[in-house]
C-alpha positions as CSV (number, residue, x, y, z in Angstrom):
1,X,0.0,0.0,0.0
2,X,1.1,3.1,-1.1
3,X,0.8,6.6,1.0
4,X,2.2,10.1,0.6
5,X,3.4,12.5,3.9
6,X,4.0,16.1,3.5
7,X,5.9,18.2,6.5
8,X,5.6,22.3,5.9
9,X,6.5,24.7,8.7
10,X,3.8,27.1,7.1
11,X,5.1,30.3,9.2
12,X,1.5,31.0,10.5
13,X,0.2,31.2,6.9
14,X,2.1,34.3,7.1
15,X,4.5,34.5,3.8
16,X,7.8,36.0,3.1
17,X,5.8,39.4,2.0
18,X,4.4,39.7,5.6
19,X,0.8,38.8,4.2
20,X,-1.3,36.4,5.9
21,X,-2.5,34.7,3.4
22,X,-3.7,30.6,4.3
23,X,-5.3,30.6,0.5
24,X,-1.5,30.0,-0.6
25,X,-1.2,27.5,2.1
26,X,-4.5,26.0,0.8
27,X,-3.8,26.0,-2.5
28,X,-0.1,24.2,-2.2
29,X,-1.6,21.7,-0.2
30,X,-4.3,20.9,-2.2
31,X,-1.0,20.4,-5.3
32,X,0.8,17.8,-3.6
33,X,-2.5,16.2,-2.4
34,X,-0.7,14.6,0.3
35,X,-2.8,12.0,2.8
36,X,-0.6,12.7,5.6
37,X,0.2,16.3,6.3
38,X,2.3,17.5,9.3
39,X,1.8,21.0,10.0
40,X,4.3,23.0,12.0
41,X,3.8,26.5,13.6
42,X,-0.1,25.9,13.4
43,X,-1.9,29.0,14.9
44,X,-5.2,29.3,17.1
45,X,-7.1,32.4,18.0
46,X,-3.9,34.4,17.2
47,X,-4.4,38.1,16.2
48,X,-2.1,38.0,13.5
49,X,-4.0,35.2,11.9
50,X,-7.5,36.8,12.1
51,X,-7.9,34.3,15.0
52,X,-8.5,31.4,13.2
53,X,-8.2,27.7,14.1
54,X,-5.6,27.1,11.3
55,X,-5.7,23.2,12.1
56,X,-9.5,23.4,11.7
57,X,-9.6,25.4,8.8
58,X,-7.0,23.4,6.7
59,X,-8.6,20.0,7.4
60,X,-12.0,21.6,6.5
61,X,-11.2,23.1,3.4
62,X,-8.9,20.1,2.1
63,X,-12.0,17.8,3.7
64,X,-9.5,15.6,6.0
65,X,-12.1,13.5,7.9
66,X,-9.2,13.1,10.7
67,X,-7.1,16.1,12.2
68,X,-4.7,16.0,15.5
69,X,-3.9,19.0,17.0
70,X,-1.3,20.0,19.9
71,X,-1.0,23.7,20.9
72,X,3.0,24.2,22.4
73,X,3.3,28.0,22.9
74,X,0.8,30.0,24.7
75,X,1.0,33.7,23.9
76,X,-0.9,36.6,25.6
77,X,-4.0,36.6,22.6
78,X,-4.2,32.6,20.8
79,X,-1.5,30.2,21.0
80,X,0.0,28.0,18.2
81,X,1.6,24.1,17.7
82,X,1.6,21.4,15.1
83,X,-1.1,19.5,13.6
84,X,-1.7,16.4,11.7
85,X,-4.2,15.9,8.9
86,X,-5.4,12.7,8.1
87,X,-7.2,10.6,5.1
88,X,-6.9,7.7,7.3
89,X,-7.7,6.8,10.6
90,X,-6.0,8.4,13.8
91,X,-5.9,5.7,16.7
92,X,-4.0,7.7,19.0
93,X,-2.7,11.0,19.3
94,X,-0.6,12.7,22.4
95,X,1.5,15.4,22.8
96,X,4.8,14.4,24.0
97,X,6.5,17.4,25.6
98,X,9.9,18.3,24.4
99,X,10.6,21.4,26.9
100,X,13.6,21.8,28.1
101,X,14.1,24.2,31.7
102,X,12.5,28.0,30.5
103,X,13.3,27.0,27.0
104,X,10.8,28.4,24.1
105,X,8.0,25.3,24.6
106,X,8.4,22.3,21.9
107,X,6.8,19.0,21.6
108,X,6.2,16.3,19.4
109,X,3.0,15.1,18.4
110,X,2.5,11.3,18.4
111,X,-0.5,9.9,15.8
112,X,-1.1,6.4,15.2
113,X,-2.5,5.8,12.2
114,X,-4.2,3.3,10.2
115,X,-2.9,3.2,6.6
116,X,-6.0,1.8,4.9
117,X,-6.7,0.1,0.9
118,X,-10.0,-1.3,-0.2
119,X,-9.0,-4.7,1.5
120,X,-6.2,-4.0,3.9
121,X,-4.6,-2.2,6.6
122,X,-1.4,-1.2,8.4
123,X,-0.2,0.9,11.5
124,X,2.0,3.7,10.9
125,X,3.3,5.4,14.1
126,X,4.1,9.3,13.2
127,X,5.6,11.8,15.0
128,X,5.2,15.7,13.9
129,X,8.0,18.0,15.3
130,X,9.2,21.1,16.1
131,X,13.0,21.2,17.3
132,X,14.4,23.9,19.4
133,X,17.0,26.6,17.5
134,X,20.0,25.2,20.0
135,X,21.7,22.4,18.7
136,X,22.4,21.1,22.3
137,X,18.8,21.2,22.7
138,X,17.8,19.6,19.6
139,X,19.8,16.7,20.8
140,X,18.4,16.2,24.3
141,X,14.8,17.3,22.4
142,X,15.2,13.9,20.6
143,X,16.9,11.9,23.1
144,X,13.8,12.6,24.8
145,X,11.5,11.5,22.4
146,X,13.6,8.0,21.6
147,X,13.3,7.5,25.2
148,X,10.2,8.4,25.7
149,X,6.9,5.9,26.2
150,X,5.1,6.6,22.4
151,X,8.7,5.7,20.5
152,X,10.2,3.5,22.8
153,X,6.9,1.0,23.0
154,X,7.0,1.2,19.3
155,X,8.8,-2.4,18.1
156,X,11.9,-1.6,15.8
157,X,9.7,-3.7,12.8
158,X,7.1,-1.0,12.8
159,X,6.8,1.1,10.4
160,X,7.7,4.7,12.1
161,X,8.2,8.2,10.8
162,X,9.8,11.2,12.3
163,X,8.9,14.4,10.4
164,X,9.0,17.9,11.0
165,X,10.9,21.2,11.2
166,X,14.4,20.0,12.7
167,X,16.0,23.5,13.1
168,X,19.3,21.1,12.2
169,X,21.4,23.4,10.2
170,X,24.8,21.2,10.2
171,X,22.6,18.3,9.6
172,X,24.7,16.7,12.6
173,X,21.4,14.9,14.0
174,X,21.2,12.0,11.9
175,X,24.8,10.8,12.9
176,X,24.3,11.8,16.8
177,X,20.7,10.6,17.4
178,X,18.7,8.9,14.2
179,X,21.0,6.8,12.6
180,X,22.0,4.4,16.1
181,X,18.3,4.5,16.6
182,X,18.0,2.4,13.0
183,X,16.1,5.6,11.6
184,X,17.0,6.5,8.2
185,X,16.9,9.8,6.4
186,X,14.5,9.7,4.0
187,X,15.1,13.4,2.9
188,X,18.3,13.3,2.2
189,X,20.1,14.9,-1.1
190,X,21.3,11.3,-1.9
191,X,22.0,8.0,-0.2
192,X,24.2,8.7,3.1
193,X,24.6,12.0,2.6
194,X,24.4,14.4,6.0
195,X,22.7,16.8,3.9
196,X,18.7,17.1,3.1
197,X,16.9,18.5,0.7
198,X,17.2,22.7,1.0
199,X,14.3,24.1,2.7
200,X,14.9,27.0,4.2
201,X,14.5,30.0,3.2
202,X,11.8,29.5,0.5
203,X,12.6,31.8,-1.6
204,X,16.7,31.1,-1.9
205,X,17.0,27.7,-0.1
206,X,20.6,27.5,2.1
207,X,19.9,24.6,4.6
208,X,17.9,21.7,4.7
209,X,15.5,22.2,8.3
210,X,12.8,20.0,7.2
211,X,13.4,16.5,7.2
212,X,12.2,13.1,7.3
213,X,13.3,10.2,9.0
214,X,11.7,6.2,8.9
215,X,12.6,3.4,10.3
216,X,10.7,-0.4,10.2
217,X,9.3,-2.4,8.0
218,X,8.2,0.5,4.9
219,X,10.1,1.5,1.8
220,X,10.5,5.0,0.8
221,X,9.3,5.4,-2.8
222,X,10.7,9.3,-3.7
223,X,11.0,12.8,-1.7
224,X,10.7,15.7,-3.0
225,X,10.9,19.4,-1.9
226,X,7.6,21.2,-2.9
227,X,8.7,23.4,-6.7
228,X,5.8,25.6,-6.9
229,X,6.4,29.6,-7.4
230,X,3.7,30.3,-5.1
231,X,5.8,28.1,-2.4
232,X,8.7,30.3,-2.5
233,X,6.3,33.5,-0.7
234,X,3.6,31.2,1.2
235,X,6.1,30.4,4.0
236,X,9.6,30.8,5.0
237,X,9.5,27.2,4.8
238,X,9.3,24.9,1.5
239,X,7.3,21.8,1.8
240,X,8.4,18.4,2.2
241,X,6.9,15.5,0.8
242,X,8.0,11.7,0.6
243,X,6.0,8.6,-1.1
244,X,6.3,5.1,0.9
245,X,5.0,2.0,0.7
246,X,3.6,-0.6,3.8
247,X,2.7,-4.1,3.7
248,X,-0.8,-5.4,4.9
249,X,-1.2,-5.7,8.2
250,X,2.1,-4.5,9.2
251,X,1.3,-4.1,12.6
């Protein structure tokens, strides 16, 4: 069974211009016509976003029938997170908090989901994060998550995929954390490369922030960074999106 995931740190729908503006976030979306999206800065009742519920809004308009939503920073008016949109079924979803002292809040946001055909099924454990800017942080961010209940209860066989906005400018992460946890880097410029796929900024990408990492039994098909003009001014962020495959009742 085939299945396509798309990570996008969408800037509070607020593009390079300074416009807020989630039609272009809309509109790219509905392009790659992913049926896994993993949303990162996600506003909520935030003035500078008219006070919308940005996870409710995109899974409405894109008609997901199953959304997962985890608020991580409070501010004084709305507060904002990641989210998950879902063709298929979530069976769990928590918020795994990724904190670390008075650090800037971060967490991870654990969904379970069942990767469905016309005849058959399969688990999928996903994890949607947002890494702290420190790279001392980012490490103990995801030595917390590997240790924590969600990924550590999940059996090396399973399929399992770490996605998100890294903040992982050398790239140093996959050698230090991901790669002795077995997890691959699925969005990587080529095969055992520390790079990934530029990101960041949109509109002249220098660094690769947005990864993807997978590890179990699943086959990465393709990845691809998102190519659309409209891309390069939506976000400060470029899309991410990766094609894998699962075997029946892989759980």
């Amino acid at each position: 069974m085939r299945f396509r995931i798309l990570t996008y740190n969408i800037h509070k729908a607020i593009g390079v211009d300074g416009v807020f503006a989630p039609q272009r976030i809309l509109e790219i979306l509905r392009h790659h016509d992913a049926d896994i999206v993993l949303l990162q800065e996600v506003d909520r009742a935030a003035p500078r976003s008219n006070h919308l519920d940005l996870g409710a809004y995109f899974s409405r308009e894109l008609s997901y029938p199953h959304r997962a939503v985890s608020m991580n920073v409070h501010m004084k008016k709305g507060k904002y997170g990641n989210a998950t949109l879902s063709r298929y079924a979530i069976g769990r979803q928590r918020n795994i908090n990724l904190t670390i002292g008075q650090h800037k809040r971060r967490g991870a946001q654990h969904t379970r989901i069942l990767v469905q055909s016309s005849s058959a099924s399969a688990v999928v454990d996903v994890f949607n994060v947002h890494l702290s800017l420190r790279a001392k942080l980012r490490r103990q961010q995801i030595q917390m998550l590997l240790e924590s209940g969600d990924l550590a209860g999940v059996p090396a066989c399973q399929p399992c995929i770490i996605a998100g906005d890294m903040n992982d400018w050398p790239g140093s992460l996959k050698r230090q954390r991901f790669g002795p946890a077995d997890f691959v880097c699925a969005s990587g410029r080529r095969p055992g490369s520390r790079w990934a796929i530029k990101t960041f900024p949109s509109y002249a990408p220098t660094a690769g922030l947005d990864k993807v990492f997978y590890r179990g039994e699943i086959k990465l098909l393709q990845v691809f960074r998102s190519r659309l003009k409209l891309a390069r001014v939506a976000s400060d962020h470029l899309p991410v999106i990766a094609d894998f495959e699962v075997s029946p009742n892989a759980n």
